[in-house]
C-alpha positions in Angstrom: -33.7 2.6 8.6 -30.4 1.8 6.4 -27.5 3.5 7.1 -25.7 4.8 4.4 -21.6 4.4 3.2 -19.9 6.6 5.7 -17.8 9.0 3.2 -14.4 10.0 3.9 -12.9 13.4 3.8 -11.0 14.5 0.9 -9.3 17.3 2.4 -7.6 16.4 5.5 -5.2 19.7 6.0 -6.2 23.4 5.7 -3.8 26.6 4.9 -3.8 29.7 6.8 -0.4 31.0 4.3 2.2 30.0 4.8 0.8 27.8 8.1 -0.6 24.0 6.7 -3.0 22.6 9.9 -3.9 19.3 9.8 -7.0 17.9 11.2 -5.6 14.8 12.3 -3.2 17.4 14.7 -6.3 19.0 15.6 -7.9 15.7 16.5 -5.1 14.7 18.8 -5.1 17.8 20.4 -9.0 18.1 20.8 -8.2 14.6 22.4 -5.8 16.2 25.1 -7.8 18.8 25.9 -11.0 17.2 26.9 -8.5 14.7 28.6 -6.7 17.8 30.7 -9.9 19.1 32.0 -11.4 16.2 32.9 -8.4 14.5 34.7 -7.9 17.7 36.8 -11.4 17.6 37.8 -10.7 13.9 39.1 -7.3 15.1 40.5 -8.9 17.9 42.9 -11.6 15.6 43.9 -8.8 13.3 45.4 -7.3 16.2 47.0 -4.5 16.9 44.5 -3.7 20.1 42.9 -4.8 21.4 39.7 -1.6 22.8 38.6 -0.2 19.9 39.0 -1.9 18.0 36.7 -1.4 20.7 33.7 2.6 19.8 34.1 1.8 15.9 34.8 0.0 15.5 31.3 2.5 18.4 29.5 5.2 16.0 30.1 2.9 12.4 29.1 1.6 14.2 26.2 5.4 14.9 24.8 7.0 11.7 26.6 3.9 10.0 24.8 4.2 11.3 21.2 7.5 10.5 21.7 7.6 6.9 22.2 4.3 6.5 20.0 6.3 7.2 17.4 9.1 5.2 17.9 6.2 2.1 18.5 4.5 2.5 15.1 8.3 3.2 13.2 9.6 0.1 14.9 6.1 -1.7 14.2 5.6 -0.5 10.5 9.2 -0.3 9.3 8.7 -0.5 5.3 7.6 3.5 4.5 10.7 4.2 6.5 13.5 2.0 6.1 12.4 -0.4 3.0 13.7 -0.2 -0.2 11.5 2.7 -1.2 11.5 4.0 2.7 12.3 7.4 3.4 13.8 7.8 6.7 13.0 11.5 6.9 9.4 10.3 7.2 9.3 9.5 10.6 9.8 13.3 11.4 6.2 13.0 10.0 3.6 12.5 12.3 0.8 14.8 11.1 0.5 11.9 8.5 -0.3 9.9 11.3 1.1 6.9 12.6 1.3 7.0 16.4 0.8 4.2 18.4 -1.7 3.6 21.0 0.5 1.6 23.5 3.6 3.9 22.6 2.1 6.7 23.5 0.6 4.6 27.1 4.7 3.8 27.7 5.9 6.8 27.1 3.5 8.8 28.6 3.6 6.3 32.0 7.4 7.0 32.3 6.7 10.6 32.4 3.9 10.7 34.5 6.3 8.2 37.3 9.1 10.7 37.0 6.4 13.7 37.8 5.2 11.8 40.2 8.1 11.4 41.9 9.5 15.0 41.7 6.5 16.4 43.0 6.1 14.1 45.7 2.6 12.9 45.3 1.4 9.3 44.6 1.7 7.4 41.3 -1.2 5.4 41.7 -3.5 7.5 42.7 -2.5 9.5 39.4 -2.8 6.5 36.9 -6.0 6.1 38.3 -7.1 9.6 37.8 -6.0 9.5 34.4 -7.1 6.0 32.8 -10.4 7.2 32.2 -9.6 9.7 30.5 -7.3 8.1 28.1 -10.1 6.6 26.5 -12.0 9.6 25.9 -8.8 11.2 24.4 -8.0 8.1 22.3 -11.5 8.3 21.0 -11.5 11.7 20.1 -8.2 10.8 18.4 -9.3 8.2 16.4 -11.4 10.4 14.1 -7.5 11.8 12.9 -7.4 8.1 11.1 -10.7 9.2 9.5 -9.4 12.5 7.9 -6.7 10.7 6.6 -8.3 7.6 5.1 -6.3 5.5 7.0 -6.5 2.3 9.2 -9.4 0.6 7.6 -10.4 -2.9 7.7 -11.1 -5.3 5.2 -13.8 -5.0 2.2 -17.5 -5.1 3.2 -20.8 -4.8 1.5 -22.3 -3.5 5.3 -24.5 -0.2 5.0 -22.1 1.7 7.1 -18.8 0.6 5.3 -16.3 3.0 5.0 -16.0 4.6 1.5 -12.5 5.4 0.7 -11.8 7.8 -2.6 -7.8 7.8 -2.3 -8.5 11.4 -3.2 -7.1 13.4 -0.6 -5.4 17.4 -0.9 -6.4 17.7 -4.3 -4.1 14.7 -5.4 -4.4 10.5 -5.2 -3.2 8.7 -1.8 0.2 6.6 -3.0 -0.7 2.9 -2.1 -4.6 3.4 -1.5 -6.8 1.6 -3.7 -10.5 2.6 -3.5 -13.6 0.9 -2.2 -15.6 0.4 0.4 -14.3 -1.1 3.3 -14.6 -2.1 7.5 -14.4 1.2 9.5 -12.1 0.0 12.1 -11.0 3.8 13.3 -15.3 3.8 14.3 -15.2 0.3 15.6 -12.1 1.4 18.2 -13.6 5.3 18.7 -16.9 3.4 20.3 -15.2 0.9 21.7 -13.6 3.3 23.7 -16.5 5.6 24.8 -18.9 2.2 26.0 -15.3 1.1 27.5 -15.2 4.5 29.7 -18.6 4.0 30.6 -18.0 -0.1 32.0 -15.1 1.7 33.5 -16.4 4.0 35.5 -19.1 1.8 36.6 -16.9 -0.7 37.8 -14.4 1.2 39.3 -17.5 2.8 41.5 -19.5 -0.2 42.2 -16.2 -2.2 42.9 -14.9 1.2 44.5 -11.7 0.4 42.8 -8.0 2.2 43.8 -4.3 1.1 44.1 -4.1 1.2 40.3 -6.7 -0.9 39.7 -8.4 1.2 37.6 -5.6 1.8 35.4 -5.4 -2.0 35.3 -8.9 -2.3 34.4 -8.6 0.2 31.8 -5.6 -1.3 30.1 -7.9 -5.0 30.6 -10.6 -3.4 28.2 -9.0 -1.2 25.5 -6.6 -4.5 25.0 -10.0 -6.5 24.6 -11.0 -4.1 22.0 -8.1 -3.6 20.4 -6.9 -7.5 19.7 -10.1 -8.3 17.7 -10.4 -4.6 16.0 -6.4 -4.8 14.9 -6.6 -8.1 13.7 -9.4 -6.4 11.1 -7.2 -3.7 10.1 -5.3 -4.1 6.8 -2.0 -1.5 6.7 0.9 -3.4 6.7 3.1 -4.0 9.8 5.1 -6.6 11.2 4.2 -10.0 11.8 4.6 -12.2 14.6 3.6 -15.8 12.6 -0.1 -15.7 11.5 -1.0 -12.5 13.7 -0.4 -8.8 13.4 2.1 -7.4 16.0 -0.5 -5.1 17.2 -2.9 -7.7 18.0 -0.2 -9.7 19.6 0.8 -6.7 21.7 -3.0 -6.7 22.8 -3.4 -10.1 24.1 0.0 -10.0 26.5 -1.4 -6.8 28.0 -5.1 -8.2 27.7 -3.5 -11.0 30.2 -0.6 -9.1 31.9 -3.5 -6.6 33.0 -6.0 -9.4 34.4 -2.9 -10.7 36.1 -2.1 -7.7 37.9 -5.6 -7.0 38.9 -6.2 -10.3 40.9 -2.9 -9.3 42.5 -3.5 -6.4 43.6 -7.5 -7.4 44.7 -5.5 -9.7 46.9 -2.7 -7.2 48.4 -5.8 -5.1 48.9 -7.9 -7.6 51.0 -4.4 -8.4 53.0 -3.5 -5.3 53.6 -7.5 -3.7 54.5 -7.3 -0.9 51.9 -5.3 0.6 49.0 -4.1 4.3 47.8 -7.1 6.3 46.8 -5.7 10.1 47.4 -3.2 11.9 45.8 -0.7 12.2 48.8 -1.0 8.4 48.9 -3.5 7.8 51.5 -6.4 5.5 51.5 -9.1 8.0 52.5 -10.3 10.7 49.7 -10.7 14.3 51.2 -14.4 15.2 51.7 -15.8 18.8 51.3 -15.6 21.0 54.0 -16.5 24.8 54.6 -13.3 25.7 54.1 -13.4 24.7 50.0 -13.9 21.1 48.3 -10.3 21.1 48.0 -10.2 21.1 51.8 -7.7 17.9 52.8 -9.5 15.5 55.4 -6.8 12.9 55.1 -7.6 9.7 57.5 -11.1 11.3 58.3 -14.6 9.6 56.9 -17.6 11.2 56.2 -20.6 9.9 58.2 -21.7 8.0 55.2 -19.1 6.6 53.0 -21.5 5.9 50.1 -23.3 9.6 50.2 -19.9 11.3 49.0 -19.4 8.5 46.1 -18.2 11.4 42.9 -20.6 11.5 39.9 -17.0 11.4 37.9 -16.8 7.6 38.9 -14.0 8.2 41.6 -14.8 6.2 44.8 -15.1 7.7 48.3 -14.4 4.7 50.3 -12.7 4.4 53.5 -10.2 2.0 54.7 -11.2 -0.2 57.5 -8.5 0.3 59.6 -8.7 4.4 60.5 -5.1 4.0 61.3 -3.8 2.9 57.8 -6.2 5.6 56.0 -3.4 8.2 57.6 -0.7 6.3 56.9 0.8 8.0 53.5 2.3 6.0 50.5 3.8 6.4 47.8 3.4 2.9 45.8 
């Protein structure tokens, strides 16, 4: 079977009066959503509370537009501060431009500060979330797609992307039609078979201490570096190679870094945070609720209460340092 062109939407925005919605908004939000429900499922299943979690990503999601906006500005300068830039035009994000590993800083600074104030562990919350970044950033991609933007290079592949420049009843400035690499696809199912890998690691490796955010940042990055060096919008260079891409590779190698640091902390020290109050044992169900708290207890069976949401039910080998509580 040959796949056909992929088309591309020529109406990216709707009107409701006087109220324009734009489906790249709706993408991101769509993204957040799916993100929010599934991170406070994995939250309460490592004994943390579910309100909680609603003002943990409230502040990421706003921390994280924030500085993935400033990322993208800073990394695409030109349509904003070139000689036919218009500065107002960052103020613009429904027409997209918002950096992946922006929106990661920003939104980790949030998340530490929430952390903090609410007294519960930091790691244990990065860990929660990581998963679900991918799905959201997935989701998200498909907001490139409405706006016929972030394509690769030309290609004569059945499942190019066809791009009209036609787009609100009017003609794209800058866009010249054709048919050309969908890298917004390439990245969307990169990150969906990444969650997967993730999951499946992080279980079978019963990953914790952050090493699951480390492992998540380790494959987006591997993604990302070959998929952004496709893409063709203009942004700064650093020599031969696109920002973006160079971005990728120091996190790509700061992440793999970390991870074999804190494999080893982990073997030294007999165990590594894996609840929200910091401890190293994950609450099991009880009678009283599955949100019951069985901190520095172990189910007869470690394996037998392993989560089908990929979160790991391990226990530390030491009894004592599963009560102790941290906060790293």
């Amino acid at each position: 079977m040959i796949l056909a062109d992929i088309p591309s939407p020529t109406i990216s925005a709707i009107h409701l009066g006087p109220l324009e919605i734009h489906f790249y908004a709706l993408c991101i939000l769509a993204g957040i959503g799916v993100a929010l429900w599934w991170a406070t499922k994995r939250w309460e299943s490592r004994g943390g509370k579910g309100e909680d979690m609603f003002d943990i990503v409230f502040a990421a999601v706003v921390a994280g537009i924030i500085g993935a906006r400033i990322w993208h500005v800073l990394s695409s300068p030109a349509p904003y501060f070139g000689a036919d830039g218009n500065l107002l035009d960052v103020l613009k994000i429904w027409q997209g431009g918002l950096a992946i590993y922006g929106a990661v800083a920003g939104g980790a600074v949030a998340v530490w500060f929430m952390a903090r104030r609410k007294g519960i562990s930091f790691v244990a919350l990065a860990d929660t979330i990581a998963p679900t970044l991918m799905v959201a950033q997935a989701i998200g991609r498909l907001g490139n797609w409405f706006n016929q933007e972030l394509f690769g290079p030309p290609t004569t592949l059945p499942w190019g992307l066809d791009i009209s420049c036609v787009q609100n009843g009017g003609t794209i400035p800058g866009c010249v039609p054709g048919t050309y690499h969908p890298t917004f696809l390439y990245e969307l199912l990169w990150n969906l078979i990444g969650v997967v890998v993730l999951l499946a690691i992080a279980k079978r490796l019963q990953l914790g201490g952050g090493r699951v955010f480390w492992l998540y940042a380790a494959i987006y990055s591997a993604g990302r570096a070959w998929i952004d060096a496709m893409r063709t919008e203009p942004v700064a260079m650093i020599g031969p190679l696109r920002i973006h891409t160079v971005l990728a590779l120091v996190v790509l190698v700061v992440a793999i870094v970390v991870l074999v640091v804190l494999t080893r902390r982990r073997r030294r020290r007999g165990g590594e945070v894996l609840a929200a109050d910091g401890s190293w044992t994950l609450p099991v169900a009880s009678p009283a609720g599955p949100s019951a708290s069985a901190e520095g207890s172990a189910p007869a069976d470690p394996s037998a209460a392993d989560g089908a949401d990929g979160v790991e039910r391990t226990v530390a080998p030491d009894a004592r340092r599963g009560r102790r509580r941290r906060r790293d």
